[in-house]
C-alpha positions in Angstrom: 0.4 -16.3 -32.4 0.1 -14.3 -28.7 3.3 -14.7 -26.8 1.5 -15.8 -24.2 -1.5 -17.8 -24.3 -3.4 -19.9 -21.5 -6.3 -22.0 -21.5 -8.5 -23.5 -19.2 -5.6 -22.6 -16.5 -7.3 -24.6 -13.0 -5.3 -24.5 -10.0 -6.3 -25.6 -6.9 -5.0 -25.5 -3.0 -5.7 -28.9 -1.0 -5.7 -27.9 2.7 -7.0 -29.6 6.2 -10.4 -27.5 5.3 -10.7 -29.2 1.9 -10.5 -27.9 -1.8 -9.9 -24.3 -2.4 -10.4 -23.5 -6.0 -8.1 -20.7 -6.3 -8.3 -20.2 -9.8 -11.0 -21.8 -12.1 -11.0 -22.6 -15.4 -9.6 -18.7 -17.0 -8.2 -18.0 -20.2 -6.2 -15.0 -21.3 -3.5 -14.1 -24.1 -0.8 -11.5 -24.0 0.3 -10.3 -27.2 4.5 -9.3 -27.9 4.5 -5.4 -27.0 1.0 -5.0 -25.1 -0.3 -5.1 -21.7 -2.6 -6.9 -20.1 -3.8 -5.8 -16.2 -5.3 -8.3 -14.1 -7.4 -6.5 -11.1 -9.4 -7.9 -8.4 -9.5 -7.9 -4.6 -7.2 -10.1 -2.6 -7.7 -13.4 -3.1 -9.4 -13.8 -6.5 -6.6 -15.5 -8.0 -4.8 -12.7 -9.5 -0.8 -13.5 -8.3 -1.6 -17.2 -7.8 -2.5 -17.0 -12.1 0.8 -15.4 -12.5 3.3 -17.5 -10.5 1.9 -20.5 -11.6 3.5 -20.1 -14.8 6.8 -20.4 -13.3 6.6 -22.2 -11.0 6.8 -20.2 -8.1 3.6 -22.0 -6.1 4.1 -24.3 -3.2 3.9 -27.8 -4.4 1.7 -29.0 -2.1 -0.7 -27.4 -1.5 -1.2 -25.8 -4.8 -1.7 -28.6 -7.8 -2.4 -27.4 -11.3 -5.6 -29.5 -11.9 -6.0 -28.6 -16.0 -4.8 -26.0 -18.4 -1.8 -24.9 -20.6 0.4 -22.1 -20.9 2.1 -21.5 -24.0 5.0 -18.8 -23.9 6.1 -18.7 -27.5 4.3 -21.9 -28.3 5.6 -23.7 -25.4 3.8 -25.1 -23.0 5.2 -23.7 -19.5 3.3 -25.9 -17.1 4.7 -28.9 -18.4 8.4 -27.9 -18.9 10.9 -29.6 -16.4 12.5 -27.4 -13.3 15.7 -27.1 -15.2 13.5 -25.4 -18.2 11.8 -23.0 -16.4 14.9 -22.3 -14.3 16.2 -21.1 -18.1 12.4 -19.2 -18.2 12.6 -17.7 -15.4 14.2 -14.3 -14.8 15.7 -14.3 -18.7 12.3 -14.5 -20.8 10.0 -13.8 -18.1 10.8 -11.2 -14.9 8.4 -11.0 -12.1 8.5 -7.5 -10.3 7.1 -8.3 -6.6 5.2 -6.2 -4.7 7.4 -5.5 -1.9 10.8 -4.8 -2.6 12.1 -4.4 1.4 11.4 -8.1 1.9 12.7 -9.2 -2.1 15.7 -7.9 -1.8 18.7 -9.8 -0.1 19.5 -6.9 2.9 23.4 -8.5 3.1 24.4 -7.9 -0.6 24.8 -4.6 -2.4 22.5 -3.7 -5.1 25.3 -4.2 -7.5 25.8 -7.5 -6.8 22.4 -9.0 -7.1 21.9 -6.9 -10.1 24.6 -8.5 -11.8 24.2 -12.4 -10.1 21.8 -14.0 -12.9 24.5 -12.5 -15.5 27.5 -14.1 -14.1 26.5 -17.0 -13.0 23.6 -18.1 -15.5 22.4 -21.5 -15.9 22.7 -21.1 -19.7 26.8 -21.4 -20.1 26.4 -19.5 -23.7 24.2 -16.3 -22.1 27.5 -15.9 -18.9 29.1 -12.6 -19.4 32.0 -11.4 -17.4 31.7 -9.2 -14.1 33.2 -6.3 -15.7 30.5 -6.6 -18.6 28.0 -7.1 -16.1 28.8 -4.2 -14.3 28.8 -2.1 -17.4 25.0 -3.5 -17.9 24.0 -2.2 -14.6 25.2 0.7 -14.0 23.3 1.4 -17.6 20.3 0.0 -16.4 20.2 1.7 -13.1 20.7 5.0 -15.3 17.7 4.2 -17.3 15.4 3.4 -14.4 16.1 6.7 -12.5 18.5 6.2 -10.2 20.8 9.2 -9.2 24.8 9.0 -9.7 24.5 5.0 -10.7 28.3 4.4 -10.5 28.3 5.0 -6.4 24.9 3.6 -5.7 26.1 0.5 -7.9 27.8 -0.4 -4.0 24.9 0.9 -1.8 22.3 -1.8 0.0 18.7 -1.7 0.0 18.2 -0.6 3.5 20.1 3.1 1.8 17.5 3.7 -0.7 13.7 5.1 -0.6 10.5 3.1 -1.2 10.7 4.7 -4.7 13.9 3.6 -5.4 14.3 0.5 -4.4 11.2 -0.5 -6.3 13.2 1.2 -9.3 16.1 -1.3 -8.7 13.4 -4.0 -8.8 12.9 -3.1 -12.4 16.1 -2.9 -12.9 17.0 -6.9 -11.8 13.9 -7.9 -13.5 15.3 -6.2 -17.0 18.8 -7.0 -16.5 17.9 -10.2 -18.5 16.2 -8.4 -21.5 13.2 -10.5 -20.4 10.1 -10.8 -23.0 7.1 -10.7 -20.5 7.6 -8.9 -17.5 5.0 -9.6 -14.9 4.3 -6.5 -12.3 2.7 -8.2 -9.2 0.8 -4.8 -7.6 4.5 -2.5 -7.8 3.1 0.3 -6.7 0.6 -0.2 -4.1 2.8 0.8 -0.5 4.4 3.8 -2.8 3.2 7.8 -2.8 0.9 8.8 -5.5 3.5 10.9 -6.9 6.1 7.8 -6.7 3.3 5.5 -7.8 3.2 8.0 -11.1 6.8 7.8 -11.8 6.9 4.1 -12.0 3.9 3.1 -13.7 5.5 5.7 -16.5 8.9 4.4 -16.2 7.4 0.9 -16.9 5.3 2.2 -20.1 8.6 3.8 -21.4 10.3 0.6 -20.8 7.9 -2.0 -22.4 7.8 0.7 -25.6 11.6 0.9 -25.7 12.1 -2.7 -25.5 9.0 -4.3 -27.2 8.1 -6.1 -23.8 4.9 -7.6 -23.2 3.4 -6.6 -19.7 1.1 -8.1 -16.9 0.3 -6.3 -14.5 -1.3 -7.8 -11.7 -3.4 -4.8 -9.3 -6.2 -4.5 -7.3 -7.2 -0.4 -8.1 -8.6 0.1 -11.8 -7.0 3.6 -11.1 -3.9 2.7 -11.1 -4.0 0.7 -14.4 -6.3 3.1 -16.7 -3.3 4.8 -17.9 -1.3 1.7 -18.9 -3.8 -1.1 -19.5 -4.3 -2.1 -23.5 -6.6 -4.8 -22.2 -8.4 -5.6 -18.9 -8.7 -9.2 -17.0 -11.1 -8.3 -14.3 -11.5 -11.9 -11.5 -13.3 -12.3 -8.6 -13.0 -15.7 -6.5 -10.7 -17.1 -9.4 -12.9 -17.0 -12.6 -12.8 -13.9 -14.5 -16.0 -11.8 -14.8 -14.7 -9.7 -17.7 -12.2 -9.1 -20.3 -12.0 -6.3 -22.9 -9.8 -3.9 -23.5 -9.2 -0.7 -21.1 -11.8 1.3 -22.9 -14.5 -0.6 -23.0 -13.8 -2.2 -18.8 -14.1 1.8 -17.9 -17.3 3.5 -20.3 -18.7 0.6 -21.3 -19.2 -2.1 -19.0 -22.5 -3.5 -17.8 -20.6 -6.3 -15.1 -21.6 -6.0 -11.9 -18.6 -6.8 -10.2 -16.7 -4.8 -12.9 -18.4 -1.8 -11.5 -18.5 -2.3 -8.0 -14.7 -1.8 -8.7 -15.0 1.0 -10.5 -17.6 2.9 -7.8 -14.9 1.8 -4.8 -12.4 4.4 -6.4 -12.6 7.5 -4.1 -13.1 10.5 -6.7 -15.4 13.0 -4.7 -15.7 14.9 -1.7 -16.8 14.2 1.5 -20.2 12.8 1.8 -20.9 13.3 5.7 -20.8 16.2 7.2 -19.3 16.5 10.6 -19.6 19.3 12.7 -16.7 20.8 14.3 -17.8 22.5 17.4 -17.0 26.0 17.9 -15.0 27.2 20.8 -11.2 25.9 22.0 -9.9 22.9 19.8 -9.1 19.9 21.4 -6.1 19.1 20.4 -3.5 22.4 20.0 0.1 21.7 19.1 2.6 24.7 19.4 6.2 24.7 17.9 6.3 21.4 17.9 9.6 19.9 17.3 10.6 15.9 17.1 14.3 15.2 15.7 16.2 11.8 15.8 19.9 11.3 16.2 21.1 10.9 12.3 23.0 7.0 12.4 22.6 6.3 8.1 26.3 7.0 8.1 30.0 6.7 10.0 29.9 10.3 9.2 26.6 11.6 10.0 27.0 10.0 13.3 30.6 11.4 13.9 29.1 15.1 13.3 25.9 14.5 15.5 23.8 15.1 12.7 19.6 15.2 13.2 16.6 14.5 11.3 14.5 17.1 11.9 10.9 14.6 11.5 8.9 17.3 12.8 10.0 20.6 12.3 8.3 23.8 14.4 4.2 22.6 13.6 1.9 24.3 14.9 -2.1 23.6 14.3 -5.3 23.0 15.9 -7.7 20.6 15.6 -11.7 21.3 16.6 -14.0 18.8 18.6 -15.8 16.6 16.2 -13.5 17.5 13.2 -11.4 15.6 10.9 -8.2 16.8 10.0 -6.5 15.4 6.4 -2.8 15.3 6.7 -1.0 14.3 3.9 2.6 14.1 2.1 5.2 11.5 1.0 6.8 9.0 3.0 9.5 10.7 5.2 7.9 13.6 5.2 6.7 13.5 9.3 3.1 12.6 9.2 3.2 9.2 11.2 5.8 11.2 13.5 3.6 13.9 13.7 0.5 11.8 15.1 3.0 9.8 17.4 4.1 13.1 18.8 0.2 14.5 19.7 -0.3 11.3 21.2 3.4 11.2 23.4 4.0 8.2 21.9 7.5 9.2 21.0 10.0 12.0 22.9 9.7 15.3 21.7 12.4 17.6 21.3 10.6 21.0 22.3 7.4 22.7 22.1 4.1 21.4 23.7 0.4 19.7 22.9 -2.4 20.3 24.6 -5.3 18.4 24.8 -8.4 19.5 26.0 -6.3 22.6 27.5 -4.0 19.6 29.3 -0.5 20.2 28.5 0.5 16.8 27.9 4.1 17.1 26.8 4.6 18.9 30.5 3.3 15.3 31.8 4.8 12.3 33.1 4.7 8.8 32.2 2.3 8.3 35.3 0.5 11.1 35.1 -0.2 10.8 31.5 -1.7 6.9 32.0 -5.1 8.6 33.0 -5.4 10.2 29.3 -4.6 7.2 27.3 -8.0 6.4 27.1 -9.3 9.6 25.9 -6.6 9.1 22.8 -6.1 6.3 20.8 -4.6 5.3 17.5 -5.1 2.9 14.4 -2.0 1.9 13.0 -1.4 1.1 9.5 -0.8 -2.7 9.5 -3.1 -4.5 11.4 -1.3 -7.5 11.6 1.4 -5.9 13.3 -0.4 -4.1 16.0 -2.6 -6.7 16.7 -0.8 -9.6 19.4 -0.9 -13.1 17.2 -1.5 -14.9 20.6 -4.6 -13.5 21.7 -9.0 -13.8 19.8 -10.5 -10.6 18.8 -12.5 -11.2 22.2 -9.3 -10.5 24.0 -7.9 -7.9 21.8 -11.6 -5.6 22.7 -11.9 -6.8 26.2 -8.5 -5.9 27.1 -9.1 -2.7 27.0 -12.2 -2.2 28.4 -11.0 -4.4 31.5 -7.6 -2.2 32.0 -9.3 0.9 32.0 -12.0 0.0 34.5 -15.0 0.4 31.8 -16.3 -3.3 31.9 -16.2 -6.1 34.6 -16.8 -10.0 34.6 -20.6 -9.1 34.3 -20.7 -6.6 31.5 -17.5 -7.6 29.4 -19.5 -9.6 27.2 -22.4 -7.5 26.1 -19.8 -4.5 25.3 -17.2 -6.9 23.2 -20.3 -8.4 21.3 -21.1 -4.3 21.3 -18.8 -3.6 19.9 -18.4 -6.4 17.2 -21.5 -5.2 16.1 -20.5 -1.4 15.6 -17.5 -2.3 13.5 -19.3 -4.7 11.5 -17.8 -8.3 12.5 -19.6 -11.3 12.8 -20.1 -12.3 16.8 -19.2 -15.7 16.0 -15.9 -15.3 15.2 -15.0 -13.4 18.7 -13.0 -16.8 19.2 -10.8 -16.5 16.4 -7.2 -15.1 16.0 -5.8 -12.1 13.7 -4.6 -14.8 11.2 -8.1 -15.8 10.2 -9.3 -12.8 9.0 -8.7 -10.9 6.2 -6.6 -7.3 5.7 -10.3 -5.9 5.8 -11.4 -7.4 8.8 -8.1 -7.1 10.5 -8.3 -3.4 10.3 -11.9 -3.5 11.5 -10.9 -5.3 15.0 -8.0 -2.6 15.0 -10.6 -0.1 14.8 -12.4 -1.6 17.4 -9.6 -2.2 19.9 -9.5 2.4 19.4 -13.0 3.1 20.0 -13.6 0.4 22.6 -12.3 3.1 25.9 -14.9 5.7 23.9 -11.7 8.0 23.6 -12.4 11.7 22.5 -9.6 12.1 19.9 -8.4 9.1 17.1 -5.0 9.3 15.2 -5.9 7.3 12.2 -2.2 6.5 10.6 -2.8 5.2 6.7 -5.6 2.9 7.8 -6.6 1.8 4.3 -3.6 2.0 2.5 -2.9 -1.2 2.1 -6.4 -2.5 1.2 -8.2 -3.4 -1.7 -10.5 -0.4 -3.4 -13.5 -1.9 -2.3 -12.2 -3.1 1.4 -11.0 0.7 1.7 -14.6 2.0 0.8 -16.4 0.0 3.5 -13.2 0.9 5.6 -13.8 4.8 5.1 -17.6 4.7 5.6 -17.4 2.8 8.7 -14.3 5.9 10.3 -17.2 8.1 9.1 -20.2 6.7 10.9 -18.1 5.7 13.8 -17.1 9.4 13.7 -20.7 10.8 14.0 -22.1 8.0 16.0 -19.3 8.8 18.6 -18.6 12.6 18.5 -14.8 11.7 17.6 -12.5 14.2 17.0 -9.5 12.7 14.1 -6.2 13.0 13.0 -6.6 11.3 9.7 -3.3 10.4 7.9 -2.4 9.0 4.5 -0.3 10.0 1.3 -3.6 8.9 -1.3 -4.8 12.1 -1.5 -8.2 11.2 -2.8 -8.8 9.2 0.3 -8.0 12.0 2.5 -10.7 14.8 0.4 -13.5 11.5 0.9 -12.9 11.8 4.4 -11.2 15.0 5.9 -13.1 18.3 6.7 -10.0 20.3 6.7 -6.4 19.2 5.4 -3.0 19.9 6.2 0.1 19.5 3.6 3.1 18.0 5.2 6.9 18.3 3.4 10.6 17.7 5.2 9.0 17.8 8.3 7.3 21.3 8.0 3.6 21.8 7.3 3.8 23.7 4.0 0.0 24.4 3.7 -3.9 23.6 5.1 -7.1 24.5 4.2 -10.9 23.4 3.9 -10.5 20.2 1.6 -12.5 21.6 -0.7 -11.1 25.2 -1.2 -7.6 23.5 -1.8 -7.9 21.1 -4.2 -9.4 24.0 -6.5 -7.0 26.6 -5.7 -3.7 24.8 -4.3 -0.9 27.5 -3.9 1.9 25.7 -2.7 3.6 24.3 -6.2 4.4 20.9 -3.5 0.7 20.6 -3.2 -0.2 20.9 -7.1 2.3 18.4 -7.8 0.4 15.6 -5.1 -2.9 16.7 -6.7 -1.5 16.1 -9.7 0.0 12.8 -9.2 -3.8 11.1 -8.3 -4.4 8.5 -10.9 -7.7 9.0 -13.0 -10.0 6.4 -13.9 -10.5 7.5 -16.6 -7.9 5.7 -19.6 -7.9 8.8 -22.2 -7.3 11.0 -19.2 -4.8 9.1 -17.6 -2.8 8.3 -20.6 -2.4 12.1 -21.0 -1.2 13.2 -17.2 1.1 10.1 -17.6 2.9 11.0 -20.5 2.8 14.8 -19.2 5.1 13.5 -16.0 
């Protein structure tokens, strides 16, 4: 008998709009010791699958219309609250996808690690803090974390990306769980990050015989770890086989329409940098920030030094690759070019305008020349205001559209970014991440500027999303003559897009190149290690660079 088993699973959401059948009829089993991945892109029922086994789904709208789910023969969807109370977190752990916003930013890591020990519903399973705090500290050792005994007291806001996703794992094993379900654990992280903790989680399902789901939306990411494959789309699944046969063998469409969105290759459009003086030149740049993480780092003064002496230059009509890991300058960096944060010394020119010489005022008159897509979307666009007054802002500040013509050039330029005109009316909230980032990319190119600082636009997209996302930077690129400052830490999204790249580390640029000519012959050992660290889609492959980490 599989540990887990569910059939005929349907769950539906009853809204104002009507029926949305979120997941539809699917069937799956997960065997003790192996792991199953469920991909697909957002919204295909993958998470809503998962936390309907434990009841983690609001109640309305979400109704579980037919199905069962047995965990070790028992049937979770009909077990009362208090049982799956006793399910949940001891026999099966959910590892969410962000850990910022899971864990509780007023208690200390320590203390929410040991919580579900001490104060158990399950009288019999209680241990005492002292044993509890033995546990974790243990636990915290095995999943990485440096010096466990003093971080035992620290809070999430004093740990990395990395880590606190690592003390993530850690609560969801504290339990000694039997079916751990990672809900897309690595998707904000670094590739070399991303590579530690997909190997930490192999080691720990082998040490511990645990089964695994884990839920992702990149066939990448899961070719190295993936015994079998559950591939959905619109919540039925279009395929199911095991890892092998999902990556050389399968004749599903959809199935391969994933597989073709994973960027693998170089640069398919060929932009032409114009000869002559660059653009955009940045000498000796420096950009450091008062150091407050501690009573003592403030006491001395300390710095961070974000942006340490760069110096580069960027050509008309080029795109430039930067890359690193998070903290390493990179958003700082583009922020900086664009004055949109103090600098401490050095200077940017652009078009052979020394903008960090400028004021305020004076520098007003550029802004349209430079603009910038931010990573989130949903952030940087105002919640308050349609898509038609997100573009025709713009236009209408800076003079480039009246009453007469503001319509034509919105609907303009709803068309270049490939948006449907009749949704102009709509707010950020009814589009998807996708389209979200396509209005974004709008709002940048509506002024016509001359120079774009794209910071991780698809980074938080689905595989496919990110594909149409990348050709439509490209096209925009050549259509417009753009010049582009093209950030992200996915290193094979940077060589699909970047004619030249630039390596990024503690605030110093450590090396550049043509794309091409360094990812065949990197010299910087930082650099092999990020080429290195890009997930294969290929399971064999992948199975082997993990296990070489």
């Amino acid at each position: 008998m599989a540990l887990l088993d569910v059939n005929g699973l349907k769950i539906y959401f009853h809204t104002r709009d009507g029926v949305v059948k979120a997941v539809d009829d699917i069937s799956f089993s997960v065997d003790k010791g192996e792991t199953l991945a469920i991909v697909g892109e957002s919204g295909s029922g993958k998470s809503v699958t998962c936390y309907s086994l434990l009841d983690l789904l609001p109640k309305p709208p979400a109704k579980i219309e037919a199905g069962s789910a047995l965990f070790d023969g028992e049937d979770l969807l009909s077990c009362s609250a208090e049982r799956i109370r006793q399910i949940r977190g001891n026999d099966i752990a959910v590892i969410f996808q962000d850990p910022m916003t899971s864990l509780n930013p007023f208690i200390s890591i320590g203390e929410q690690l040991i919580e579900p020990l001490i104060y158990h519903p399950d009288p019999s399973r209680r241990i005492s803090r002292d044993a509890a705090k033995s546990r974790a500290i243990e636990l915290l050792d095995e999943v990485g974390i440096v010096d466990p005994h003093s971080r035992f007291h620290c809070y999430a806001h004093e740990f990395s990306g990395g880590m606190r996703q690592r003390v993530m794992i850690a609560m969801a094993l504290i339990t000694q769980p039997r079916l751990l379900i990672c809900d897309e654990p690595t998707t904000a992280l670094d590739v070399t990050i991303q590579a530690q903790i997909l190997e930490l989680i192999k080691k720990l399902q082998q040490s511990r015989d645990m089964a695994v789901i884990f839920i992702s939306h990149d066939l990448g990411v899961v070719a190295g770890i993936a015994d079998k494959i559950m591939v959905m789309c619109q919540g039925t699944v279009r395929e199911a086989a095991d890892a092998e046969s999902i990556f050389y063998r399968s004749d599903n469409a959809y199935t391969k329409s994933l597989l073709a969105a994973i960027p693998t290759g170089a640069k398919t459009i060929d932009n032409r940098a114009e000869a002559g003086r660059p653009l955009i030149e940045v000498s000796h740049l420096k950009t450091y920030f008062n150091d407050y993480s501690s009573p003592a780092a403030r006491a001395e003064k300390r710095q961070v030094k974000a942006v340490d002496d760069v110096s580069l230059a960027i050509q008309r009509g080029e795109i430039l690759g930067l890359v690193g890991e998070s903290g390493s300058g990179k958003s700082t960096l583009g922020r900086s070019i664009l004055q949109l944060v103090p600098t401490t010394s050095g200077t940017v020119s652009f078009d052979g305008t020394a903008l960090s010489s400028l004021s305020t005022a004076q520098l007003m008159p550029w802004r349209k020349r430079m603009q910038m897509i931010f990573q989130d979307p949903y952030a940087s666009l105002n919640p308050r205001m349609t898509v038609y007054q997100t573009l025709a802002e713009p236009l209408l500040y800076q003079g480039l559209a009246d009453s007469s013509t503001i319509d034509q050039q919105v609907q303009q330029l709803m068309d270049d970014v490939g948006l449907a005109r009749a949704s102009m009316r709509k707010y950020p909230h009814e589009f998807s991440g996708g389209q979200r980032q396509r209005i974004a990319i709008g709002r940048a190119v509506a002024t016509k500027p001359d120079f774009i600082v794209a910071d991780e636009p698809v980074s938080a997209l689905d595989v496919t999303i990110q594909a149409q996302i990348l050709d439509l930077i490209l096209t925009l690129v050549e259509r417009h003559n753009l010049t582009m400052l093209f950030i992200s830490h996915d290193l094979s999204v940077v060589r699909s897009i970047s004619d030249r790249v630039m390596v990024m580390h503690h605030g110093v640029l450590v090396e550049q190149g043509d794309t091409e000519a360094l990812w065949a012959k990197p010299k910087q050992t930082y650099t092999q290690n990020l080429l290195r660290a890009i997930p294969l889609a290929d399971p064999k492959k992948e199975r082997r660079r993990l296990s070489s980490l």
